[in-house]
C-alpha positions as CSV (number, residue, x, y, z in Angstrom):
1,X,107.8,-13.0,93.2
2,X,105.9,-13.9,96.3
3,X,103.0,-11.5,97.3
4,X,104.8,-11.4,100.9
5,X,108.1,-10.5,99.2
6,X,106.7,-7.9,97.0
7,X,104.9,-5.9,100.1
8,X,108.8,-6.3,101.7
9,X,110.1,-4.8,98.6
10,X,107.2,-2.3,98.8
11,X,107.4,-1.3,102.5
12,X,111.6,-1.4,102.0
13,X,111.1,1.0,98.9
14,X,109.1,3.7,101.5
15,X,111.5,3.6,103.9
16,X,113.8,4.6,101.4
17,X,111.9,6.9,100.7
18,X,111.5,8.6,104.0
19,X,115.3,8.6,104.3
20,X,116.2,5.3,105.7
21,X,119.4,4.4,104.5
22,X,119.4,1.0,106.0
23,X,116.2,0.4,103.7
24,X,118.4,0.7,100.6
25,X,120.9,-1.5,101.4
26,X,118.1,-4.2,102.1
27,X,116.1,-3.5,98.9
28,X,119.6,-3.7,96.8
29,X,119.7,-7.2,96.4
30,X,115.9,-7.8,95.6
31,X,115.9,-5.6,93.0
32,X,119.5,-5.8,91.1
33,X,118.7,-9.4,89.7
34,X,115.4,-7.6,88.2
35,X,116.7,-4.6,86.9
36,X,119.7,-6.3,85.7
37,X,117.0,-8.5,83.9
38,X,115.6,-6.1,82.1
39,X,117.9,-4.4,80.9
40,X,119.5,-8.2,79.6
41,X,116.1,-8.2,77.8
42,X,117.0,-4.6,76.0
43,X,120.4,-5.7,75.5
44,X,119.9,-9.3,74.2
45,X,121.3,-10.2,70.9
46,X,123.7,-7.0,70.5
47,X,125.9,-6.7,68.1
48,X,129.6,-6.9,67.9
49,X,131.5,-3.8,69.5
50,X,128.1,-3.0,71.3
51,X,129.9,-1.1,74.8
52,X,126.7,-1.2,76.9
53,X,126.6,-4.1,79.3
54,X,123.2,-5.2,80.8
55,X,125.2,-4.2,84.4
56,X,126.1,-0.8,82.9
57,X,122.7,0.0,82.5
58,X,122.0,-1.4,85.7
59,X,124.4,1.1,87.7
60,X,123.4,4.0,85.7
61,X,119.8,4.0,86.5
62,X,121.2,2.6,89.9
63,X,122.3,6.1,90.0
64,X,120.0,8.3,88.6
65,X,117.5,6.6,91.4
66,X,119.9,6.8,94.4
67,X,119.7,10.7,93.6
68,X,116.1,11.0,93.6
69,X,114.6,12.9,96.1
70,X,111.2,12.2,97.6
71,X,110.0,9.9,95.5
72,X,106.8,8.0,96.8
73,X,107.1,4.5,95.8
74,X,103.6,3.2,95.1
75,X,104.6,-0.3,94.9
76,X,106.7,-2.8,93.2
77,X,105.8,-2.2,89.6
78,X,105.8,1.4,90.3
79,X,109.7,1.5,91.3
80,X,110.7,-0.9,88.1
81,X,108.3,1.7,85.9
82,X,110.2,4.2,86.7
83,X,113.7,2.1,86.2
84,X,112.2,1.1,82.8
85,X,111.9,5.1,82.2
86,X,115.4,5.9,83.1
87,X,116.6,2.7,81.1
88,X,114.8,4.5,78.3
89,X,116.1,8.0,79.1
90,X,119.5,6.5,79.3
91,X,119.3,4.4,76.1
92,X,117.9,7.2,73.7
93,X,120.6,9.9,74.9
94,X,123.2,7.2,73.8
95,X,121.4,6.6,70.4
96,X,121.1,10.6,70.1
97,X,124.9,11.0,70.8
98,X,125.7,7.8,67.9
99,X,123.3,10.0,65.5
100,X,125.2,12.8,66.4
101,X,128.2,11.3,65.5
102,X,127.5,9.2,62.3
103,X,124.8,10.9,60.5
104,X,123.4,8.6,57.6
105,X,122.3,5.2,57.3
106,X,119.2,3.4,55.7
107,X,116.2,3.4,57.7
108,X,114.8,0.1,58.5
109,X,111.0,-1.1,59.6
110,X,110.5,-1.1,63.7
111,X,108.6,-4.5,64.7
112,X,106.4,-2.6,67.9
113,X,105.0,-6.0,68.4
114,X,107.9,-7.1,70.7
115,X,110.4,-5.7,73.2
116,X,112.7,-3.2,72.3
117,X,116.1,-5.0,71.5
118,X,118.6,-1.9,71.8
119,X,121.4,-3.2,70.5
120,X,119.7,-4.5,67.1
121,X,117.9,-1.5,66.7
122,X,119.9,1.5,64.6
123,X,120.1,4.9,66.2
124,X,118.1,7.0,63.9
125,X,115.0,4.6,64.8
126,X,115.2,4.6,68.2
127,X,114.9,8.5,67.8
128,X,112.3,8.3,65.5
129,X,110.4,6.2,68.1
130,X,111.0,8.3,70.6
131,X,110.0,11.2,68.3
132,X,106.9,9.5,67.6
133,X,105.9,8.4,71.3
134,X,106.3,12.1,72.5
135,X,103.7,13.2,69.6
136,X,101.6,10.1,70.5
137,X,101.6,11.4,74.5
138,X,100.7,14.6,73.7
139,X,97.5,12.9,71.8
140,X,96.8,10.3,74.5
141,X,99.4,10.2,77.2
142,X,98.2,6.7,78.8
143,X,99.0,4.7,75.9
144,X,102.7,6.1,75.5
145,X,103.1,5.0,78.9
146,X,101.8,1.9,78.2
147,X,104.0,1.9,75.2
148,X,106.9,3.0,77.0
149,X,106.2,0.2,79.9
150,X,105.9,-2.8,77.5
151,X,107.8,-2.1,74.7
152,X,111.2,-0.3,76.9
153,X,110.9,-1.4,80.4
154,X,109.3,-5.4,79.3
155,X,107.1,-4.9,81.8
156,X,104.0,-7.6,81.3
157,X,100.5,-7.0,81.1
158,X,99.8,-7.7,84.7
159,X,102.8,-5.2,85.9
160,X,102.0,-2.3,83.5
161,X,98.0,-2.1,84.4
162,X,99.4,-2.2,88.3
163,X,101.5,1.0,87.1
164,X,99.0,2.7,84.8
165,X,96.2,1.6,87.2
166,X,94.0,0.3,84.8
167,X,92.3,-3.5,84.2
168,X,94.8,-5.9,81.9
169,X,92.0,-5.9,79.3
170,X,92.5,-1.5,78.7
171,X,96.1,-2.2,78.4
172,X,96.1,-4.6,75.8
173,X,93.0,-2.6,73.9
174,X,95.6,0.6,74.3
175,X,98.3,-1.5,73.5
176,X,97.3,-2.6,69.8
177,X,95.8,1.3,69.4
178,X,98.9,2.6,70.1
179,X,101.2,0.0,68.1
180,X,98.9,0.6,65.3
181,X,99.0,4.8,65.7
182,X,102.9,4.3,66.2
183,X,103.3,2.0,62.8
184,X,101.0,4.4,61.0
185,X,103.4,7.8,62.7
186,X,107.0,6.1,61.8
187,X,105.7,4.9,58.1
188,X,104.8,8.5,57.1
């Protein structure tokens, strides 16, 4: 996206903020096609019977952020960060509720080198991951967000550094750490 498009989406996403309902209307569109991207790139390759479509997901967090109060939008990245959150918020409470409901099952080895594909992945590892990240934030909360942004919200390099506010080079250094800590928590 366009640097001049991104400051609209930015200075749209504050006057959202401050209450301008007008503002949300406008930013709607710009950001739909995104977040319905995303949550495509979670989705891609489900499985037969799967019931979560990329545009459910979509309207949920749609929802979620609608009812947010004060939020102060930093930028861009920031708002999709927080979508990717949500998106992984939403997600795990579905896996929890499948876990819930069907208890057993073979665990299978998580591959943390790419993006989370949801409908592939079996309940009782998304938990475990999400087990495992909580443990690794309370050890070194910057790289389970950096986790969390990459590996959930398929943020990129670039966007997650904007969010975490650190160089490119520090997330992929904490990137690797963390994907290493995480392999090394979920093998035990």
């Amino acid at each position: 996206m366009a640097n001049s498009s991104t400051s609209d989406t930015t200075q749209l996403l504050r006057a959202w903020a401050e209450g301008d309902s007008q503002a949300l209307k406008k930013l709607t569109p710009r950001v739909y096609r995104e977040l319905r991207r995303v949550a495509g790139h979670l989705l891609q390759n489900e499985r037969a019977g799967y019931s979560l479509q990329s545009s459910d997901l979509v309207h949920e967090v749609y929802l979620r952020l609608v009812n947010a109060q004060q939020v102060d939008w930093q930028h861009r990245a920031h708002f999709f960060a927080v979508a990717a959150t949500l998106m992984r918020r939403i997600l795990l409470d579905r896996a929890r509720r499948k876990a819930a409901a069907k208890r057993g099952g073979k665990a299978q080895p998580l591959d943390l080198t790419k993006t989370l594909d949801v409908a592939q992945t079996p309940a009782r590892q998304l938990l475990a991951l999400d087990d495992a990240l909580d443990a690794l934030a309370e050890v070194d909360p910057r790289k389970a967000r950096i986790v969390e942004l990459r590996f959930f919200g398929g943020l990129s390099v670039k966007e997650t550094a904007e969010v975490v506010k650190v160089s490119s080079d520090t997330v992929m250094r904490d990137w690797k750490v963390a994907r290493a800590w995480l392999l090394t928590e979920l093998s035990a």
